[in-house]
C-alpha positions in Angstrom: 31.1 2.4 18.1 32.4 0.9 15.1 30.1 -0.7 12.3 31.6 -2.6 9.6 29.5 -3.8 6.3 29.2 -7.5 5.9 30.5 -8.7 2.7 29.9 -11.2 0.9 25.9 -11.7 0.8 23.7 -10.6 -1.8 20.0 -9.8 -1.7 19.8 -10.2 -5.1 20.6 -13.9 -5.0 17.9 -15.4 -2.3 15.2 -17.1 -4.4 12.1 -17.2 -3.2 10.5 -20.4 -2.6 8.0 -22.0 -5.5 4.5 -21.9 -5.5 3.8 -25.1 -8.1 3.6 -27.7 -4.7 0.2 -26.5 -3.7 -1.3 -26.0 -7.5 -0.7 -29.2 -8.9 -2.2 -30.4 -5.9 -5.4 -29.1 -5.8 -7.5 -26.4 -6.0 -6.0 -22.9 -5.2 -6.9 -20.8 -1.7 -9.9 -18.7 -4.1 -11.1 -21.7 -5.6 -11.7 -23.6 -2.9 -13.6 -20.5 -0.9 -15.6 -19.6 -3.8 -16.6 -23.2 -4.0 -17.3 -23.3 -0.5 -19.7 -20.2 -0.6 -21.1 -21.6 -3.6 -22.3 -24.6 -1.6 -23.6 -22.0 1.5 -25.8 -20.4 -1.0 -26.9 -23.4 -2.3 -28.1 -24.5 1.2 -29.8 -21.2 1.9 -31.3 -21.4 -0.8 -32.4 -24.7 -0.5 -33.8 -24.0 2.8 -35.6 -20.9 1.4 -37.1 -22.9 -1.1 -38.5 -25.5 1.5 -39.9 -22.6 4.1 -42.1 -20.8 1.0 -43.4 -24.5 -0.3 -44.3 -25.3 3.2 -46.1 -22.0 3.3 -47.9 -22.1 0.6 -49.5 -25.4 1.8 -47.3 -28.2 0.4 -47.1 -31.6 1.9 -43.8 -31.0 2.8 -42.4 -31.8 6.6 -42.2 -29.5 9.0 -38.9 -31.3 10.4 -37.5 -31.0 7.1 -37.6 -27.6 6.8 -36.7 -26.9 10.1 -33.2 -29.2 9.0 -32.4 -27.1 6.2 -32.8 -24.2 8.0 -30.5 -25.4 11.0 -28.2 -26.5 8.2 -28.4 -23.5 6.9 -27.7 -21.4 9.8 -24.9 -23.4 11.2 -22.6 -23.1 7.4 -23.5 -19.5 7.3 -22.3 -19.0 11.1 -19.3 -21.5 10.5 -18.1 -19.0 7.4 -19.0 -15.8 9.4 -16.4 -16.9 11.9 -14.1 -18.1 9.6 -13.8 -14.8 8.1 -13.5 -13.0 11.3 -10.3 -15.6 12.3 -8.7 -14.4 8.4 -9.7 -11.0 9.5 -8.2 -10.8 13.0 -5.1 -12.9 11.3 -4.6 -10.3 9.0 -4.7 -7.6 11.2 -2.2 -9.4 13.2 -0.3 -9.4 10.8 -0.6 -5.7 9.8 0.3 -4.9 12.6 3.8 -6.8 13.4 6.8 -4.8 13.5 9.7 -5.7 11.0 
């Protein structure tokens, strides 16, 4: 069996594509998460805050605490399994054959 070399087509001129559509945009991919876990801290936090005023005997709601505890929970499950989808994508991707 016979090969013969295509000529004619350089690697060297393929251009690879820009990246200033998404920047101008908006905020980049690591902004955007750090903001995001910025604003699950702040609701933990928030919900920590609530729990110890309630037990140290503040007038303060038991239905509202139990809200920004729910709250709470539901972002920091919601970015748990998030980061498990990125993980698994990842690894699928690790794992294709070129």
């Amino acid at each position: 069996m016979n090969v013969t070399p295509v000529e004619g087509i350089s690697i060297q001129g393929l251009d690879m594509p820009e990246r200033g559509v998404n920047e101008a945009t908006g905020p980049g991919f690591a902004q955007m998460i750090g903001n995001q876990l910025g604003q699950i801290d702040g609701s933990i936090q928030q919900a920590d805050a609530a729990a110890r005023a309630m037990a140290a005997g503040n007038d303060v709601p038991v239905h509202d605490v139990m809200i920004a505890m729910e709250q709470a929970h539901l972002k920091l499950q919601f970015a748990v399994e998030v980061r498990n989808r990125v993980i698994d994508a990842y690894q699928n991707l690790t794992n294709m054959q070129v």
